[in-house]
N, C-alpha and C positions, 0 to 999 in steps of 0.2 A: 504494500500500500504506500502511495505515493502521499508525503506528507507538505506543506506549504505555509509561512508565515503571513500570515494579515499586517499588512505593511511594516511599521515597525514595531509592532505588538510581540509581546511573548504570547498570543494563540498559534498553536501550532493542529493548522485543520486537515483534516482527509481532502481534495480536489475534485470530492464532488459533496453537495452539502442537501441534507433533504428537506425541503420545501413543505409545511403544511397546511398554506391557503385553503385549500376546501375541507380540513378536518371541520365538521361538527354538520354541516351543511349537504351536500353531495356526497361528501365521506360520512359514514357512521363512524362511531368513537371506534365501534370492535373491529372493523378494517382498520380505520388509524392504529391502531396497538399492531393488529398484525405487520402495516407496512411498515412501523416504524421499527418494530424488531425485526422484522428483516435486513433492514438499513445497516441497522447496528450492528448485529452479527455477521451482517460484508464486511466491518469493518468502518463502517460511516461514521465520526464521529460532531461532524457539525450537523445542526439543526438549527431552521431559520423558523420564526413565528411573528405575529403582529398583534397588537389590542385588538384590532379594530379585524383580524380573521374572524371565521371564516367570508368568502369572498362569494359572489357580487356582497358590499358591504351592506347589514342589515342590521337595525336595532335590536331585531328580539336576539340575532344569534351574536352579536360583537362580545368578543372578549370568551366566545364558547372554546375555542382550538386554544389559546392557551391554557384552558381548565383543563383539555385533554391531555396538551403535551406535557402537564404538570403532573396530573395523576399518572399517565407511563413513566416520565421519571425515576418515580417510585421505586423505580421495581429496578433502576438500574446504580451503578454508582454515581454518583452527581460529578466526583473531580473526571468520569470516564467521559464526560460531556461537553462541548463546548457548546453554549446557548445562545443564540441570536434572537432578539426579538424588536421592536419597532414600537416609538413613541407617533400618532396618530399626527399628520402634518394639518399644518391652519386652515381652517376654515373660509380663509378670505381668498382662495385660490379658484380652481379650475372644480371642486367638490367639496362639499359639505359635509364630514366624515356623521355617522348616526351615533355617538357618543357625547359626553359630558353637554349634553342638548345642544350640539352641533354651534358650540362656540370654542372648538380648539384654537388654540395658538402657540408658538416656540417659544412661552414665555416663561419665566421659573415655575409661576403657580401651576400649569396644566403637565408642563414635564413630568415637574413632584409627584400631581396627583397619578399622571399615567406612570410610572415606576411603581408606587406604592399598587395601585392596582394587578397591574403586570407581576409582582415580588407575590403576591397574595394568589394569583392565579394558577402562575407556575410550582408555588407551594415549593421555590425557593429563598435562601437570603442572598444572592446577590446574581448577576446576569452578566455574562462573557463580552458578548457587544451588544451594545447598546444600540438603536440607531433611532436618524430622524426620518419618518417615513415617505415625507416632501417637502420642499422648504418655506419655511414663509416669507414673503413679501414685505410684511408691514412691520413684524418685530425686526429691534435691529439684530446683527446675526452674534454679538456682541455679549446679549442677554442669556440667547441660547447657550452659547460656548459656556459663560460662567455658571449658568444653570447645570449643563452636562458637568463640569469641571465637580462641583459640587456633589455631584451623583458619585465620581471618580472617586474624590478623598471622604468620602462617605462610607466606601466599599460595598454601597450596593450593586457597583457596576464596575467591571474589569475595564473595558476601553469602549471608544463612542466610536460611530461612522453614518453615513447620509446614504441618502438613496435618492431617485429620481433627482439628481441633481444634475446640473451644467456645470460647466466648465469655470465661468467665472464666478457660482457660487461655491464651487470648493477650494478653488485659488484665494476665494475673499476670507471664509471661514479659517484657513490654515494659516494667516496672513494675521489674523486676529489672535490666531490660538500665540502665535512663535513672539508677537509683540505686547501680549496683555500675557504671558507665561501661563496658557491655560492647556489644557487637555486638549488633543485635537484628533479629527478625523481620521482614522487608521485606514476604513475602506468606505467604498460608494457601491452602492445595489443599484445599480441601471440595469434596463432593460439591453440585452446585447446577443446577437445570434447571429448564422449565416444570415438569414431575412432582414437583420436588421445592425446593418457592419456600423451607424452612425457614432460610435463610439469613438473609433480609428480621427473622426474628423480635427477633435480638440483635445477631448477627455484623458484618450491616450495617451500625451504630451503630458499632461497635468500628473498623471498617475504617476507614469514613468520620473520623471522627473523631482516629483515630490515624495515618491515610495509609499502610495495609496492605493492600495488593493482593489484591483474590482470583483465584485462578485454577481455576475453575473447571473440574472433570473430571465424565464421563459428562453432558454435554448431552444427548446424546440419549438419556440412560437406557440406557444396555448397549443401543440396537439396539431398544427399547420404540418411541420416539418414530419409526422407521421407519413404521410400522404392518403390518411382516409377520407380528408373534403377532398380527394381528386378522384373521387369516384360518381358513378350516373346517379343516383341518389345520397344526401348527406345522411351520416349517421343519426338516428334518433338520439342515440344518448352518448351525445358528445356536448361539449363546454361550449361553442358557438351557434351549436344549434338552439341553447338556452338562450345564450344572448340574444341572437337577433329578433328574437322576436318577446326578450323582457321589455317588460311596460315602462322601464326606466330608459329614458331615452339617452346621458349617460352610456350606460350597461352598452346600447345598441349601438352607439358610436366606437367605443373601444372593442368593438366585437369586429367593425368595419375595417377597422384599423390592420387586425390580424387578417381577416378573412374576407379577400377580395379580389379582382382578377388580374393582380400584377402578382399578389404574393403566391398565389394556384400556378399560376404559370411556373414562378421560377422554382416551387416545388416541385414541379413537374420536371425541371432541369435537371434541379439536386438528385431525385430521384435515379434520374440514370445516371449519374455521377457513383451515388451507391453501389447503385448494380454492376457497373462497371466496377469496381475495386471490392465487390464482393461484401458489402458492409450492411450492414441493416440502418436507415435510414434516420433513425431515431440516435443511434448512437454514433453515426457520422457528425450530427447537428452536435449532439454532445461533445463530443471529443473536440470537436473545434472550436469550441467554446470555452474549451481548459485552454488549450494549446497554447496560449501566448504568456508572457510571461509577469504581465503587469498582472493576471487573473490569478487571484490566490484560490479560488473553489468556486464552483459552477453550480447553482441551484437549482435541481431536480424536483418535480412534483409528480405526484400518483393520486390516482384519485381509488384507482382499484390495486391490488397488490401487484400482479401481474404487469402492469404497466410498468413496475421498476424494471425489471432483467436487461430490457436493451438499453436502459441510460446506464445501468452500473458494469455494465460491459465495457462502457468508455472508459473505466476508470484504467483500463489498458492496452488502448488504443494510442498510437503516437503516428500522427500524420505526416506522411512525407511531400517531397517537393509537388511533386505531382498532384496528390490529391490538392493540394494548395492551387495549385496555378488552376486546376479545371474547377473547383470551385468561384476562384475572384473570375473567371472568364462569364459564370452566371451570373456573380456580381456586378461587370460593368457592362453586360448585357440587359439586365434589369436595375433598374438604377435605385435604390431605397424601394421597397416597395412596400415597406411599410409607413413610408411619409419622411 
């Protein structure tokens, strides 16, 4: 098992990290327990969670998937663990998260309160990374850091990191952290896959250069990169087929986003790229996904058990020139196709 440091953190993670978004909701707790021992006993030791799980976001279920990933815990050793989980990003953005009645913000009091919640759920005392789940606008980025910083020497929380973030709000945060002497961003959770290389344009530099971990979620595109929407009829019980036709129109946008007819095409591509180098399509998307070296662990999702076996395959898979140059040849054949 192939092991990787989170920037310059002493976590030291497994290179692929399991995902529990849909526990409580699409997943029952007792598939969650099974997937998630299966994980374990590959070998997995990072595990990513949110407040605000299970997903599409929903009041009656928020905060359900870390209750579950708290009670499996249980059953295993805590230091065998490394834990990720996510403080709910502000309210004043692009979504109005269904918790603390939908007046989040990155400000000390909603931090606090989402930690203390999150500590109580997971039915531990303290949490590996920490992260911000989106960033806010309106708080200065100033407040957050000393907020986090506070979590740090607290020891509720081992190290902090961001997610859906840009380029110039992780330059700005670390830029705060180095000149106000506070805690700072270790890794970034962006969305990053073949389907969606946008990472490469800025981020990349940023990472590199500052020694900030990506951890990359949706490899394989929500279930795209499978290539079961590239069949004559879609699946019934697949993740987009919920979306598009959820009454939250939200939900229906970002469903558009994965599933549409630039990214069916260039799945279509990948597809024989696979075939051709013999690889099962799911763990092609995977493996590429690790492959670079700013990427400390790739974040996997199962909704059924069975859906693990071809992403934990990649975990020793190591791509050569070739499959590299026939993949960017799809990529600047189809150009973003995810936006």
């Amino acid at each position: 098992m192939e092991y990787r440091y989170i920037g310059k953190s002493g976590l030291r993670v497994t290179t692929i990290c399991l995902g529990t978004m849909t526990f409580g909701s699409s997943t029952t707790k007792e598939e969650a327990f099974i997937i998630m021992d299966k994980a374990y006993d590959f070998g997995i030791n990072f595990f990513d969670t949110a407040e605000l799980y299970p997903v599409p976001p929903d009041s009656k279920y928020a905060g359900v998937t870390e209750e579950i990933v708290g009670e499996w815990m249980k059953t295993k050793p805590r230091d065998s663990i490394i834990l990720a989980t996510k403080v709910a990003g502000a309210a004043s953005g692009w979504f109005v998260p269904p918790i603390r009645h939908g007046l989040t913000a990155m400000d000390r009091f909603h931090i606090k309160r989402a930690v203390e919640g999150s500590l109580k759920r997971l039915k531990t005392d303290y949490i590996d990374l920490y992260q911000m789940h989106w960033p806010d606008t309106i708080v200065p980025i100033e407040e957050t850091m000393r907020a986090f910083d506070d979590l740090v020497r607290e020891g509720k929380v081992r190290y902090i990191g961001t997610s859906n973030d840009t380029a110039y709000g992780l330059t700005k945060s670390l830029m705060v952290s180095k000149y106000e002497g506070l805690v700072r961003f270790e890794s970034i959770q962006n969305n990053f896959s073949i389907l969606n290389p946008r990472f490469f344009d800025e981020l990349e530099t940023v990472c590199r250069k500052e020694n900030v971990s990506l951890l990359p979620y949706s490899p394989i595109a929500g279930g795209i990169l499978s290539g079961k929407y590239n069949q004559k009829f879609i699946p019934e019980d697949a993740r987009f087929s919920n979306y598009i036709k959820h009454p939250n129109r939200r939900v229906r946008v970002h469903a558009k986003r994965f599933y549409n007819e630039k990214t069916l095409k260039a799945t279509e591509m990948f597809l024989e790229v696979a075939k051709k180098y013999d690889i099962n399509p799911v763990t092609l998307a995977v493996a590429y996904s690790k492959h670079f070296d700013f990427v400390a662990s790739t974040i996997i999702g199962a909704r059924k058990v069975e859906q693990l076996d071809e992403s934990l395959k990649a975990v020793d898979i190591k791509l050569n020139r070739d499959i590299l140059k026939d993949i960017k040849r799809v990529q600047e054949s189809i150009l973003y196709p995810m936006g």
